[in-house]
C-alpha positions, 0 to 999 in steps of 0.5 A: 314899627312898634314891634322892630326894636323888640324884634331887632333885639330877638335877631341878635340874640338869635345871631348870638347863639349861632355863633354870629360875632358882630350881629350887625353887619347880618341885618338891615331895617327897612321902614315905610311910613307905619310898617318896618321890614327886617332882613336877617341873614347868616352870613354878612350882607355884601356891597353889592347886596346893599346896592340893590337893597337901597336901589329897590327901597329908593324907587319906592320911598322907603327908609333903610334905618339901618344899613351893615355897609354904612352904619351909623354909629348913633342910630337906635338899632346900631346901637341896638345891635352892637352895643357891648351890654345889650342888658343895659339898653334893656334896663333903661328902654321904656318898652320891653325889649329883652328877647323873648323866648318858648320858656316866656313867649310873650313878644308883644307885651311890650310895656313893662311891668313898672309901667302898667296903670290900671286907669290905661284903659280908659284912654282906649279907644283913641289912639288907632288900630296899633293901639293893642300894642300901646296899651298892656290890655292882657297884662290889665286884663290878667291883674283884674282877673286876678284881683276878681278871683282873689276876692270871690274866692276869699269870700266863698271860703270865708261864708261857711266860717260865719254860718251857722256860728263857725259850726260848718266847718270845726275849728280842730285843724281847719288852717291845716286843711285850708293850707293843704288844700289851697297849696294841691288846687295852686300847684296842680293847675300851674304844672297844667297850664305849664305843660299845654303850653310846653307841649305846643311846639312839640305838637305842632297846635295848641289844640293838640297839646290842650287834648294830650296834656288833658287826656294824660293828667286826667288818666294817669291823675286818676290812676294815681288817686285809685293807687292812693285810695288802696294804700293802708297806714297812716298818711305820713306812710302814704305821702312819704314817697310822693314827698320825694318822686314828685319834686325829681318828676317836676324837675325832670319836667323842667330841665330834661324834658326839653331837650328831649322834645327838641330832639324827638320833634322831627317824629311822625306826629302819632308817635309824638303824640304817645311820646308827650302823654307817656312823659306826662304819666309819670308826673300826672300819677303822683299829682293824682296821689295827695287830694284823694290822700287828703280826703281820706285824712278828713273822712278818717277824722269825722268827715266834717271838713270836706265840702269846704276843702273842696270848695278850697281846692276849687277857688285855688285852681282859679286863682292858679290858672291866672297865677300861671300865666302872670308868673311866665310873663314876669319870669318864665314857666320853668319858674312856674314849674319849680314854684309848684313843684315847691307848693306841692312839697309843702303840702305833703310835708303838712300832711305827713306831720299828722299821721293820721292813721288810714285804713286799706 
């Protein structure tokens, strides 16, 4: 029962879509003391249907809350289904109930996030076996790992500044090389983390879509860092057509992509396979392209700045792992998408101002 409201709300959205003009004549709610069943169909339920519907739940004790013959117009789910403005029983529920969708399928984080206090987790323990659903456990867990993260990361980049009085690591361009960096380890995590999860469906497991995604950005990733290390001129030559591909690849990813899967999704399962590795080549290339690109700026100016710009780019791609999941389930991954589409974009234009001369 803790999940009915939410998924009453997903069955209309879903009717909604098919065409379906009044949701509620199309569902029935059955409760039974802790749990609750939904009945959904395409069509109308009839009188007669209802008949049998409340003849079997009344011979075992059970409660239609909500009935398409008889509907009472104050009840929570009529209202729920039959409401002008949905968004607005949304806006105002102390729970999450907007519908969730494959974008952000985060169904049973069902407390808001105005809601959510750190101290939750000291009364766990004491309410029952639903209490998971109660208590935004992942939605704690994912803040602390965040905080934790951020902390450890900001004292491991800030150690080699004060060893050694700051001669570790040079001060000529170190904010450069901390921004590029940091933006290449938040934004190549976060296009990952998004496609393991954009290919799942697609796949048919997420096992299959970890190993694709892995296997596709590590290769083609690697093949772009080998283009990348061949390349003479300066950087500004070097980013300059990756500063433009990369963005139309990302966005490719999240607008087109898509509905290319949906359409190829009946496909034996080898062939989507080899589908989800070669739609992951193009963007995996350029991604390969701007850390090698970065190293080779450093090395061509003394080289003194490298292990810490690796060190940069480690703690960002910890902190981007938790960022990627934090930002679907308070947007969705197409956001997620974009927004690292976008990091990336400023760290090629940071590179690209410097113009440091490269050799083939």
């Amino acid at each position: 029962y803790y999940e009915m409201p939410r998924l009453v709300a997903l069955a209309r959205a879903g009717l909604e879509e098919v065409g379906v003009e009044e949701p509620s004549r199309h569902v029935v709610v059955v409760h039974e003391k802790i749990r609750a069943l939904l009945l959904v169909k395409r069509t109308p339920f009839t009188t007669e249907e209802m008949t049998r519907v409340r003849e079997h739940t009344g011979a075992f004790g059970w409660t239609i809350e909500h009935d398409p013959v008889r509907p009472v117009p104050t009840a929570a789910y009529e209202n729920l289904l039959s409401a002008a403005d949905p968004a607005s029983i949304f806006k105002d529920a102390e729970i999450a109930l907007h519908p969730v969708r494959d974008d952000s399928p985060f169904f049973f984080q069902m407390t808001r996030w105005k809601s959510v206090k750190l101290d939750a987790l000291r009364k766990f323990g004491g309410v029952g076996f639903l209490e998971p659903l109660a208590i935004p456990v992942a939605q704690i867990a994912l803040l602390s790992a965040l905080v934790i993260s951020l902390v450890l990361s900001a004292v491991l980049i800030a150690i080699p500044l004060v060893i050694k009085k700051g001669r570790a690591v040079p001060r000529e361009r170190r904010s450069t090389w901390l921004v590029y960096f940091l933006c290449l380890g938040l934004a190549f995590i976060i296009v990952e983390v998004v496609l393991m999860q954009r290919f799942a469906l697609f796949l048919g497991h997420p096992t299959y879509s970890v190993t694709a995604v892995l296997f596709g950005i590590l290769s083609f990733s690697g093949l772009g860092a080998a283009w990348s290390d061949r390349r003479g001129g300066t950087t500004a030559d070097v980013a300059k057509p990756v500063l433009y591909w990369l963005p139309i690849a990302i966005i490719a990813l999240t607008f087109v992509v898509p509905t290319v899967l949906q359409q190829l999704i009946g496909l034996p399962h080898a062939a989507r396979l080899l589908i989800a590795v070669l739609l992951i080549a193009p963007v995996a290339f350029l991604m390969g392209i701007p850390f090698p690109l970065g190293i080779r700026a450093i090395a061509a100016t003394g080289g003194k700045h490298v292990p810490w710009a690796w060190a940069a780019n480690g703690c960002a791609s910890v902190v981007g792992s938790v960022c990627a999941v934090l930002g679907a389930m308070i947007w969705d991954f197409s956001t997620m998408l974009l927004i690292a589409g976008a990091i990336y974009v400023l760290a090629l234009i940071v590179i690209s101002k410097m113009r440091i001369a490269l050799s083939a």
